[in-house]
Residue frames relative to the residue before (quaternion, step in Angstrom):
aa qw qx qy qz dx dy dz
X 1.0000 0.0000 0.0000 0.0000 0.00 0.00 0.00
X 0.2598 -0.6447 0.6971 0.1757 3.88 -0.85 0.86
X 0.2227 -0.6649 0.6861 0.1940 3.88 -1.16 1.01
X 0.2792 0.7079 -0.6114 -0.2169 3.32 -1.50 -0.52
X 0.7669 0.0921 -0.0804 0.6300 3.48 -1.23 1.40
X 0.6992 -0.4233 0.3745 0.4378 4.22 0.41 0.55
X 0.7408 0.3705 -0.3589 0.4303 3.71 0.41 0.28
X 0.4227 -0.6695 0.5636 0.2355 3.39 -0.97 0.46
X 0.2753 -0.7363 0.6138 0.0730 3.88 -0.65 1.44
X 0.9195 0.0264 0.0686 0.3861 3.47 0.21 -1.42
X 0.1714 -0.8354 0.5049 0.1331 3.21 -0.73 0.47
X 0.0539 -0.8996 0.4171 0.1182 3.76 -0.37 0.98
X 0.2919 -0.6018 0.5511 0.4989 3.94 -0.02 -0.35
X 0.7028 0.5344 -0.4329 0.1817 3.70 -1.82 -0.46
X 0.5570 -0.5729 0.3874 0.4599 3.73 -0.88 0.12
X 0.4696 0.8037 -0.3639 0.0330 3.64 0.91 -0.60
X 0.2164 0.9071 -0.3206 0.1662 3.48 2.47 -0.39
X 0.6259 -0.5664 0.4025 0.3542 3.23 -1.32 0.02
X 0.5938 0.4832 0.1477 0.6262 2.77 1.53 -1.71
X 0.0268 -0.7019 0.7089 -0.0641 3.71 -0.91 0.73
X 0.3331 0.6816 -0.6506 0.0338 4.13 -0.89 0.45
X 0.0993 -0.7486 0.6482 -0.0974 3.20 -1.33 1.11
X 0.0627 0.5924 -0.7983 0.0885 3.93 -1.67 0.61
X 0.7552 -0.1707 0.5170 0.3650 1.98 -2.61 -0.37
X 0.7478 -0.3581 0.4386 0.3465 3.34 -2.35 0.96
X 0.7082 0.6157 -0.2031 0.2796 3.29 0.59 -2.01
X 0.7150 0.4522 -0.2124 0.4890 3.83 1.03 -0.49
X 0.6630 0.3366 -0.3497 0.5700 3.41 1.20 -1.02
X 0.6417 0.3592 -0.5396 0.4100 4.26 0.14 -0.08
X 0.5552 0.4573 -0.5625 0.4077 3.82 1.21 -0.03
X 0.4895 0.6572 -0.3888 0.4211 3.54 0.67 -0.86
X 0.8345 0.2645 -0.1360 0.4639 3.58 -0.12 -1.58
X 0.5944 0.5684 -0.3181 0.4715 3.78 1.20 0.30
X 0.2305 -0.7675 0.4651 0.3762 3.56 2.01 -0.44
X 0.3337 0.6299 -0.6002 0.3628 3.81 0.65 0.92
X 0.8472 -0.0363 -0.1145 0.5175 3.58 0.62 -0.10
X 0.4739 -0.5754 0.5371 0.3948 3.91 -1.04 0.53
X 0.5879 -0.6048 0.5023 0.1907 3.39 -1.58 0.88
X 0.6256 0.3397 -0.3316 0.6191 3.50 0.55 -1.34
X 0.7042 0.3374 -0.5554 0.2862 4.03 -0.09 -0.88
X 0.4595 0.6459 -0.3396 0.5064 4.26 0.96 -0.76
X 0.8583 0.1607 -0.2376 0.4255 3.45 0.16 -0.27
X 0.3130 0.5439 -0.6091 0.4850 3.80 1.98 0.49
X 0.7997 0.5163 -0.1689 0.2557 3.43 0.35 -1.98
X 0.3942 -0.7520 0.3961 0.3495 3.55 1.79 0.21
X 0.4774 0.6607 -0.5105 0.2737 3.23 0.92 0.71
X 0.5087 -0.0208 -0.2594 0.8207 3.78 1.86 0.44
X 0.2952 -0.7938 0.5317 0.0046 2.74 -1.67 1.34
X 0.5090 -0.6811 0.4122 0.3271 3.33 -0.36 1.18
X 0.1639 0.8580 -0.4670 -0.1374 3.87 -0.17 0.75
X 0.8114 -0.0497 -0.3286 0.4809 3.59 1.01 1.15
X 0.3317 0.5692 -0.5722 0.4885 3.07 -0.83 1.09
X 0.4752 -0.6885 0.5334 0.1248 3.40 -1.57 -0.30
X 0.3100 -0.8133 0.3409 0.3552 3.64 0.64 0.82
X 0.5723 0.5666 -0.2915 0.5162 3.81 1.18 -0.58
X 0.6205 0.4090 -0.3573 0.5657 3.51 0.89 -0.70
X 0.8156 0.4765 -0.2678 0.1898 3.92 0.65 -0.47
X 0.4600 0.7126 -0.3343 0.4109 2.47 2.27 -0.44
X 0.7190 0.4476 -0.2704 0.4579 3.61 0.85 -0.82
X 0.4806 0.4816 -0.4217 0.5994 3.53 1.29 0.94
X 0.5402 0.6977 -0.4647 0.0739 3.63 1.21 -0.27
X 0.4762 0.5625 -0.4577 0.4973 4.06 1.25 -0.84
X 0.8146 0.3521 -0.2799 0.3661 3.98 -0.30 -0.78
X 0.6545 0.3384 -0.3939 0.5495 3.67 1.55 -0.07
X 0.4214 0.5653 -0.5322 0.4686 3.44 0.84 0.25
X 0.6908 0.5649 -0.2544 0.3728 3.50 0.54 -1.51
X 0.7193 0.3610 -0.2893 0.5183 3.90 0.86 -0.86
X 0.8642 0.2650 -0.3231 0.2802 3.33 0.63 -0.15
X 0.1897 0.7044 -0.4225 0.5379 2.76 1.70 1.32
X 0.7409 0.2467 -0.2498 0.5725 3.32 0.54 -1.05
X 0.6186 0.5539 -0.4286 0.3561 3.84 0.45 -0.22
X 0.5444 0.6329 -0.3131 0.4528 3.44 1.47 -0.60
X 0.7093 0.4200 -0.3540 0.4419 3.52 1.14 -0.58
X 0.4363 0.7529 -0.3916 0.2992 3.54 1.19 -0.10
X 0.5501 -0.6468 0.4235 0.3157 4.02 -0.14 0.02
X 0.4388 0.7149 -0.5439 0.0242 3.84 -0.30 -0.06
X 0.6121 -0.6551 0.4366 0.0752 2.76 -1.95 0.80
């Protein structure tokens, strides 16, 4: 996703991101279930931020809050 000013402009597919975070199933269906905050899950290394810089992400935190807000309303299985 490309932010600008708090809003999401673009959306691309591929790995090519600024930012890279990955776990276990078990954290992202807690994540997408609002049982646990994302940005706090990936302080507590429970998803782990694998590229990118965790200071550089914090100051993304209001617009990653925002997507996985709206991703939370999505269904999964």
């Amino acid at each position: 996703m490309q932010f600008v000013d708090g809003s999401i402009t673009e959306l691309n597919s591929g790995d090519g991101g600024e930012f890279l975070i990955g776990g276990q199933a078990e954290w992202w269906r807690a994540v997408f279930n609002n049982r646990i905050d994302a940005f706090m899950a990936t302080q507590q290394g429970k998803l782990k931020l694998q590229r990118g810089e965790l200071a550089q992400l914090s100051r993304w935190y209001k617009p990653f809050q925002r997507a996985f807000a709206i991703w939370q309303t999505i269904p999964i299985q």
